[in-house]
N, C-alpha and C positions, 0 to 999 in steps of 0.2 A: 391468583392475580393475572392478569389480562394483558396483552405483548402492550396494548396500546397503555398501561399503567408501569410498565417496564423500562420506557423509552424517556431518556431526558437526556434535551438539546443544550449542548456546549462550545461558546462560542470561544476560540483562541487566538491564535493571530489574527490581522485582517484579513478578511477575506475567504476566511477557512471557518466553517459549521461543522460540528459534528453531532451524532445522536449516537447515543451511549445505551445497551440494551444489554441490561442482566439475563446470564444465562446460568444453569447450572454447569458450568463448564468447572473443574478446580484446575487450580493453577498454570492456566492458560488466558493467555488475550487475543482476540482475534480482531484484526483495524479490517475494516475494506473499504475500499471509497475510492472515487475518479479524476482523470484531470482531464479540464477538456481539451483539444490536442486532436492530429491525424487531421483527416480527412471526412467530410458528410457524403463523401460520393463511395455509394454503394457496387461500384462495380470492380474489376478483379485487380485494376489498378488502386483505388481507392484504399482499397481492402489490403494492397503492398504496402502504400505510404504509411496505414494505422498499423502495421508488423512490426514494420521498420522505425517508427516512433519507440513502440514499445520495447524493442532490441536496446535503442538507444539509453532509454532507462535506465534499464540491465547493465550500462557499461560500466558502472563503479559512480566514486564521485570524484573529488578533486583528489582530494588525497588518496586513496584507495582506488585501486583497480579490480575489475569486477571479480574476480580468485579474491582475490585479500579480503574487500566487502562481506563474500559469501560466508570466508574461513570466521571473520569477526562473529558475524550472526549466529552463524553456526556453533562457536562459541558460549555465548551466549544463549542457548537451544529456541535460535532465531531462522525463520523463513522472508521474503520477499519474492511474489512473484508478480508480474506486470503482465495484463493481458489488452493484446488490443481491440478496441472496439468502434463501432461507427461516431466518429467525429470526439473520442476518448479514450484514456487507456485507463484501464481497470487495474486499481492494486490490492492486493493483500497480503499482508504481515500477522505472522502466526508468531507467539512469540512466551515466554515461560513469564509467568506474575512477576516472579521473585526479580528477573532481568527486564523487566521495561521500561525502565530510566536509560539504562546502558544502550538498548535497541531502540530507542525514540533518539537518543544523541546519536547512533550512526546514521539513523537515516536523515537524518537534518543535516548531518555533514556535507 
């Protein structure tokens, strides 16, 4: 079967697409996707403000500070990492089959 026969688009809340692609991975899920966010200016300042978005991320959520967050995930045999990019920050969650209900509720927290 063929990546482009693999791939089905799934719409959720408003405003949020995602496309879904079978891997042979077992009991693992891996999310990645962006928001848009930072800065379009490519120079070294630019390139601070898209860091500094992406640190922000990183700081936890309401309830949870970002030690506590990680400890949950972790937990839970959960990853998040935020990387920054021009005019986006880049995320991906690595996260066990079995716990992706529980690691889809923290991160929504």
């Amino acid at each position: 079967m063929s990546i482009s026969q693999r791939i089905a688009q799934v719409h959720t809340q408003p405003g949020i697409t995602a496309w879904v692609v079978a891997t042979g991975l077992k009991g693992g899920v891996v999310m990645r996707g962006s928001i848009p966010g930072g800065s379009t200016d490519t120079t070294l300042a630019g390139q601070a403000r898209c860091a500094l978005l992406a640190e922000l991320f990183d700081e936890g959520t309401k309830k949870y500070n970002r030690d506590e967050l990680r400890n949950k995930l972790q937990a839970v045999g959960a990853t998040i990492t935020f990387i920054p990019k021009v005019g986006r920050i880049e995320f991906e969650v690595i996260a066990l089959s079995e716990h992706i209900d529980a690691t889809c509720e923290l991160l929504t927290e």
